[in-house]
N, C-alpha and C positions, 0 to 999 in steps of 0.2 A: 582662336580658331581661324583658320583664314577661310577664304570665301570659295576658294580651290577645291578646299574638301567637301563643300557642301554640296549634295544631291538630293536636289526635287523632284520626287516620282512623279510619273501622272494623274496617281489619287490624291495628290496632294501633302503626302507623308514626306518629312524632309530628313534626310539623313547625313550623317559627319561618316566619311572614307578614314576606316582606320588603318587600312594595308590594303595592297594588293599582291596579286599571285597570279601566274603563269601555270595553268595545266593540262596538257595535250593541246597546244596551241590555241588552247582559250583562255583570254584576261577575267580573274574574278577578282570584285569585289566584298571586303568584309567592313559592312554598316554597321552603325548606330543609328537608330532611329533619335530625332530630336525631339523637346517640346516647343514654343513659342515662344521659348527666351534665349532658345538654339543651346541646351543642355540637353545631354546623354538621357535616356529616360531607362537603358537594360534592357529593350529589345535591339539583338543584334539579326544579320541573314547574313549569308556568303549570296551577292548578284551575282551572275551573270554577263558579259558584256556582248551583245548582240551589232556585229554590223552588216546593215542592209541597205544596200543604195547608197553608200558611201554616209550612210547616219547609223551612231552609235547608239541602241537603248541595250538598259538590263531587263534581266528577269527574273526571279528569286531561283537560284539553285536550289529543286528540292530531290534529287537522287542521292541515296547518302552513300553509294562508294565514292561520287565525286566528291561530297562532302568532306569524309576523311581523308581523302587525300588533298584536297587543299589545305585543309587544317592543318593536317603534318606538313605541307611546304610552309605554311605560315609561322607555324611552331618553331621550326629548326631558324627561318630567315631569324624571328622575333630574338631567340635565343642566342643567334648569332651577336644580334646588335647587340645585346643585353653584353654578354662577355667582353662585350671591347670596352664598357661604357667604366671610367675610375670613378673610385666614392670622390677625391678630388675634384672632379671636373664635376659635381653635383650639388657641390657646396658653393 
């Protein structure tokens, strides 16, 4: 896991960047929450990327048309990459 992905909230919850997305000119985020050995633990959230003052925070996206519609940009990116990927190139 590189160190890139990792995001420190300010409660303290630490989270792995598994994608990001572009929707109506907003950047969101899709987490994993970690535990203390920096493993996945199955809570995920789609952030927010909020910038004010020339500083970047999130905030958990909870609207869910914006929801869905990230998820489907995510879904089509994810399955994009998937399609190109050869059983070859996995072995």
């Amino acid at each position: 896991m590189e160190k890139d992905n990792i995001l420190i909230l300010e409660d303290g919850l630490k989270c792995e960047i598994l994608a990001k997305a572009n929707f109506n000119n907003s950047n969101f985020l899709l987490v994993e929450q970690l535990d203390e050995e920096d493993e996945g633990i199955g809570n995920f959230a789609i952030l927010k990327e909020i910038n004010e003052n020339n500083e970047i925070y999130v905030a958990k996206e909870e609207n869910k048309e914006v929801l869905l519609e990230v998820l489907k940009i995510l879904t089509k990116d994810f399955s994009q990459i998937v399609s190109e990927v050869k059983v070859e190139d996995l072995i």
